[in-house]
N, C-alpha and C positions, 0 to 999 in steps of 0.2 A: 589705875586704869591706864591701859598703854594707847600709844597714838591711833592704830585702830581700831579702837572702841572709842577715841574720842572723836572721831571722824566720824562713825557711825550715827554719835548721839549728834552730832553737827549737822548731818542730813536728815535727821528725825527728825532737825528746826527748819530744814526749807532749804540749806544752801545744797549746791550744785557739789558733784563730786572732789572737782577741783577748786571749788571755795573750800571746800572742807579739809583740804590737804593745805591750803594755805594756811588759812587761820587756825589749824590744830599747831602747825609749825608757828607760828605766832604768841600762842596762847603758852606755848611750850616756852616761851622767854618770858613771860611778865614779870613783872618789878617782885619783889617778894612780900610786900605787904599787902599783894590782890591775890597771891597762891592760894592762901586758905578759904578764899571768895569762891575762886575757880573751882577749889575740892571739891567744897558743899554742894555747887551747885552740879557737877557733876554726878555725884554721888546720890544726891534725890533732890537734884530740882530746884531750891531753894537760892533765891536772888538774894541775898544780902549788899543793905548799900557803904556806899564808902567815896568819900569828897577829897576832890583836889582842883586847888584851881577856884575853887568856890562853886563847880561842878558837880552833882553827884552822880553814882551808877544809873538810879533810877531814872532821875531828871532826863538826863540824856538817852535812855531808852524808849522814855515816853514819849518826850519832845521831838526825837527825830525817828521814830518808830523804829529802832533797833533792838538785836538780839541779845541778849544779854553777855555772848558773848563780845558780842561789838562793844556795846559798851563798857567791858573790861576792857578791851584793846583801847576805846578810846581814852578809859582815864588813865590806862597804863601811859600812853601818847602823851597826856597831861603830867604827867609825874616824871618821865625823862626828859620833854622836849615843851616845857610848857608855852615858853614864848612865842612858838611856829603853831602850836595845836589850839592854844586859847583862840588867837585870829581865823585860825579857820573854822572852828568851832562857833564863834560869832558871828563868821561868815554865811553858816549853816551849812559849810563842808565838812564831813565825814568822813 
C-alpha cells in the first residue's frame, strides 16, 4: 500500500487531511518489530497487540482512547525513546 492509500485509510479513521500526511510520514519509520502490526492492520483491519515498556498497543488505545494507529506511534516512542515517553505516558500525555 503506498502513502496515499494510507492517508486515505487514515481519514476513514477521523483524522484531518493533514493529520493524515503527518502520521502516514510517521508510521512510514516505525521500529521494525511493529511493521508487521502496521501491515495487518492495514491490510484488513486487524489490531494486533504488542508490549514495551510494560505498556501494551491495546491498553494504550483504550486507556487513552486512541487510534490504533497512535498507539503504534506511541509504543514505537516506547521502544526508541523510552525514558522521555514512559513519563509522559504516566503523565497522561500523548
Amino acid at each position: 500500500m503506498n502513502t496515499n492509500d494510507i492517508i486515505k485509510l487514515l481519514m476513514q479513521q477521523d483524522y484531518t487531511e493533514k493529520e493524515a500526511i503527518v502520521t502516514a510520514q510517521e508510521l512510514s519509520e516505525l521500529s521494525p518489530q511493529l511493521e508487521a502490526l502496521f501491515c495487518q492492520w492495514v491490510e484488513n483491519g486487524s489490531e494486533g497487540d504488542y508490549t514495551a515498556e510494560e505498556f501494551t498497543l491495546l491498553e494504550l488505545k483504550q486507556k487513552f482512547d486512541m487510534t490504533y494507529p497512535a498507539a503504534l506511534l506511541t509504543i514505537d516512542w516506547l521502544l526508541k525513546d523510552p525514558q522521555v515517553a514512559k513519563v509522559a505516558i504516566c503523565s497522561g500525555v500523548r
